[in-house]
MARBA-3410 file (N, C-alpha, C, O; in Angstrom, 1 decimal):
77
130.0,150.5,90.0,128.7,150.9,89.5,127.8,151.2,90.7,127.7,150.6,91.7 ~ 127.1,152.4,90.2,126.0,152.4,91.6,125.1,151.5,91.9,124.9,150.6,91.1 ~ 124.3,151.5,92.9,123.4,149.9,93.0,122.7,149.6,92.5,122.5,148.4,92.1 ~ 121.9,151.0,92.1,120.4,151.0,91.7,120.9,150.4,90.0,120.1,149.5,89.5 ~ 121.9,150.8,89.3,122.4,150.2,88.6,122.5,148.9,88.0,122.2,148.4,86.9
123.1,148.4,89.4,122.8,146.8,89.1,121.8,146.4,89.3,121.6,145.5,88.6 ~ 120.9,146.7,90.2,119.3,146.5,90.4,118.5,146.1,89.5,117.6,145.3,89.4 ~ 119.0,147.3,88.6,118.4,147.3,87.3,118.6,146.4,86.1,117.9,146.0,85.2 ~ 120.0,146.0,86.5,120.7,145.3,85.6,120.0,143.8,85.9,119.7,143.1,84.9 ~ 119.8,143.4,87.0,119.2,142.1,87.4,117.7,142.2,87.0,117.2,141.2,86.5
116.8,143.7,87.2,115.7,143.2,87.0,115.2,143.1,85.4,114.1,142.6,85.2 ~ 116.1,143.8,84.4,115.8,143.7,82.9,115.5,142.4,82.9,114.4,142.0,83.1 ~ 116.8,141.3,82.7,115.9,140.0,82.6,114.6,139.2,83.2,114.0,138.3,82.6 ~ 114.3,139.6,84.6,113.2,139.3,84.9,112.3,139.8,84.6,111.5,138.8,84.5 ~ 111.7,140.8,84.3,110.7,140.9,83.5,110.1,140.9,82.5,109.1,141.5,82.3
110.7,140.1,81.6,110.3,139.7,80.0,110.1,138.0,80.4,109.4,137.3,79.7 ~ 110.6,137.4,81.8,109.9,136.3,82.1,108.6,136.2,82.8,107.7,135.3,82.5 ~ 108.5,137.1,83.6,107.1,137.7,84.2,106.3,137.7,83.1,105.3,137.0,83.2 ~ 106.5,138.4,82.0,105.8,138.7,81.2,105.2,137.3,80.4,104.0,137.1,80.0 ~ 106.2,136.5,80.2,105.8,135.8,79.2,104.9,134.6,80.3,104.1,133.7,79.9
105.3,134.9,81.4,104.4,133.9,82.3,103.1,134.6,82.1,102.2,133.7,82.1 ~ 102.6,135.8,81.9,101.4,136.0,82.3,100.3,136.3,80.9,99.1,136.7,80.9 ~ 101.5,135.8,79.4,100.7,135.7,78.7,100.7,136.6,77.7,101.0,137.7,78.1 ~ 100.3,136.5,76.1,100.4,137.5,75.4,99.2,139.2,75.3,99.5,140.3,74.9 ~ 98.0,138.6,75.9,97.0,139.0,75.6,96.5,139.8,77.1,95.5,139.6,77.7
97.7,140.7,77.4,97.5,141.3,78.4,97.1,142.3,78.8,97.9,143.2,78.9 ~ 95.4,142.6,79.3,95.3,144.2,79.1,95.0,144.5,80.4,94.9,143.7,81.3 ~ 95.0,145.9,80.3,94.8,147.5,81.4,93.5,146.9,82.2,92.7,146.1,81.6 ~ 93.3,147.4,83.6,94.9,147.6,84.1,95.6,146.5,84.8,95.2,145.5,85.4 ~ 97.2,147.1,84.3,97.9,145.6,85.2,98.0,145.6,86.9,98.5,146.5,87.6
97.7,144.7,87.1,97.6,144.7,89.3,98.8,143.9,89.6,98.9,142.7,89.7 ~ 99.3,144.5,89.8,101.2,143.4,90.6,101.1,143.7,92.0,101.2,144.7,92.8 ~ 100.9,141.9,92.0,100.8,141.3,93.8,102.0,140.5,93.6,102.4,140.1,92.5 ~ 102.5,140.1,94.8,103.1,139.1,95.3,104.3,139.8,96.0,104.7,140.8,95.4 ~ 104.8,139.6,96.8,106.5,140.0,97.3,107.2,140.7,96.2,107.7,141.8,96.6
107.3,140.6,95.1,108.3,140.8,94.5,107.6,142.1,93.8,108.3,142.6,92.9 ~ 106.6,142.7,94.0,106.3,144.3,93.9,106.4,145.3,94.5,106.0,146.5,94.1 ~ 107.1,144.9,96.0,107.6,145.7,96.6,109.1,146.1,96.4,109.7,147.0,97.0 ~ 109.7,145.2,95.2,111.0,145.4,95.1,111.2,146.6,94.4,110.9,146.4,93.2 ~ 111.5,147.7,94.7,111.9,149.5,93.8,112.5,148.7,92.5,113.5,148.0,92.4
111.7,149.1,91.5,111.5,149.4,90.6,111.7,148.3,89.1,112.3,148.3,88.0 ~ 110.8,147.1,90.0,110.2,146.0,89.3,108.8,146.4,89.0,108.3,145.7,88.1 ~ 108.1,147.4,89.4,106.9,147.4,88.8,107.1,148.5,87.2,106.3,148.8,86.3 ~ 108.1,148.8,87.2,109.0,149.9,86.1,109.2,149.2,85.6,108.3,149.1,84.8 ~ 110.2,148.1,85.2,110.7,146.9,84.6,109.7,146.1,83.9,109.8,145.5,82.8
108.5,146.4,84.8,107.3,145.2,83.8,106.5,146.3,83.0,105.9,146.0,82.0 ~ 106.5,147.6,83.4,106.2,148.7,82.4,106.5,148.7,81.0,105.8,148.6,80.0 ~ 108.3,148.8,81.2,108.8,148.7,80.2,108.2,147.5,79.2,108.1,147.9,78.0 ~ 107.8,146.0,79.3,107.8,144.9,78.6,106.7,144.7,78.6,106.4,143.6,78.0 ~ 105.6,145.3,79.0,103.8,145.5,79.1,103.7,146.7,78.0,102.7,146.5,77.3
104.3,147.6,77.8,103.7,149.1,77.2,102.4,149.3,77.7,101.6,149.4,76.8 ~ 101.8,149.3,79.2,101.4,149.6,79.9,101.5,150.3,81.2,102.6,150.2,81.7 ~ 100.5,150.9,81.9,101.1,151.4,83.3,100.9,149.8,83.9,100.3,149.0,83.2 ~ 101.4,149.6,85.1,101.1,148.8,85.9,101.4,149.5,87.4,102.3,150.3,87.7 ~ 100.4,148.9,88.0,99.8,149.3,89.5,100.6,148.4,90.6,101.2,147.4,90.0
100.7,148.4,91.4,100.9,147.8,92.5,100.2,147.8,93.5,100.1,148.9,94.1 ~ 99.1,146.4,94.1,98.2,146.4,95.0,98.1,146.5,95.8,97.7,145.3,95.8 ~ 97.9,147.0,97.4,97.9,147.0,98.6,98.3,146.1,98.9,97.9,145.1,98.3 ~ 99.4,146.0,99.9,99.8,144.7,100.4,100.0,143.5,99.7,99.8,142.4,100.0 ~ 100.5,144.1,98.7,100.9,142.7,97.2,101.6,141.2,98.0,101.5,140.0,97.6
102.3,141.7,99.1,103.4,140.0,100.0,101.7,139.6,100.6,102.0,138.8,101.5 ~ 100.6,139.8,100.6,99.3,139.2,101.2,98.4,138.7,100.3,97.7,137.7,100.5 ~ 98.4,139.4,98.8,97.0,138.8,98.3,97.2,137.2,98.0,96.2,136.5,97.9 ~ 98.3,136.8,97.8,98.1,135.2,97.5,97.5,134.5,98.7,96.9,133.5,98.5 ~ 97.6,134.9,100.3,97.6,134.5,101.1,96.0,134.7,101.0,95.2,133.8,100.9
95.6,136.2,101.1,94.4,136.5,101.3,93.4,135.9,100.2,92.3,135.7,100.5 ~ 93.7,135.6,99.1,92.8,134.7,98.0,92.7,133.0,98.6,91.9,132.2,98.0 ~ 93.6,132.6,99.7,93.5,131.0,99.7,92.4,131.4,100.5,91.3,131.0,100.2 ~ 92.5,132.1,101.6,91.6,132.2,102.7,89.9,132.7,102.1,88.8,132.5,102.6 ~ 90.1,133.0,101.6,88.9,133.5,101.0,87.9,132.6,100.0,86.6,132.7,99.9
88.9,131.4,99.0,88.4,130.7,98.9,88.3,129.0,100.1,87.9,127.9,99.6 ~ 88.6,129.2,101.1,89.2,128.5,101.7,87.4,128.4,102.8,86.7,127.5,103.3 ~ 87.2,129.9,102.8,86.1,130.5,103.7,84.7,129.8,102.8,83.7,129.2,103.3 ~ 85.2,130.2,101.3,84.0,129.8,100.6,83.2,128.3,100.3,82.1,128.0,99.9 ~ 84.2,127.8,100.7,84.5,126.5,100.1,83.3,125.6,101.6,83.4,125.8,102.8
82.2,124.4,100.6,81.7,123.7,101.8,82.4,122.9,102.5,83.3,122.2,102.0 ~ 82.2,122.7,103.7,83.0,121.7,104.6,82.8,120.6,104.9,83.6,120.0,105.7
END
């Protein structure tokens, strides 16, 4: 089988768990951060199980990092 094949074959099931982690009541637009939106064609996969477009954010392996820091900055000392 070609790769991208199985690629795909692994990422069908993950994305109906994504999904259901992030909830029924999910609207436009979708922003996918974390590592795992740089994977080719996981943000397609959560397409498919959203019936929405979903986006991918700048530097998606940073915004968790960059949200601690930020509240981390906010936060009194």
């Amino acid at each position: 089988m070609p790769p991208g094949d199985i690629v795909a074959g692994v990422q069908r099931p993950i994305a109906p768990r994504v999904a259901g982690m992030a909830g029924r009541n999910v609207e436009e637009p979708v922003l996918f951060t974390g590592g795992v939106a740089l994977v080719s064609g996981m943000p397609a996969a959560l397409e498919g199980v959203f019936k929405k477009t979903v986006r991918v954010a700048a530097n998606p392996q940073f915004t968790g990092a960059l949200g601690a820091a930020l509240l981390a900055a906010s936060s009194p000392a």
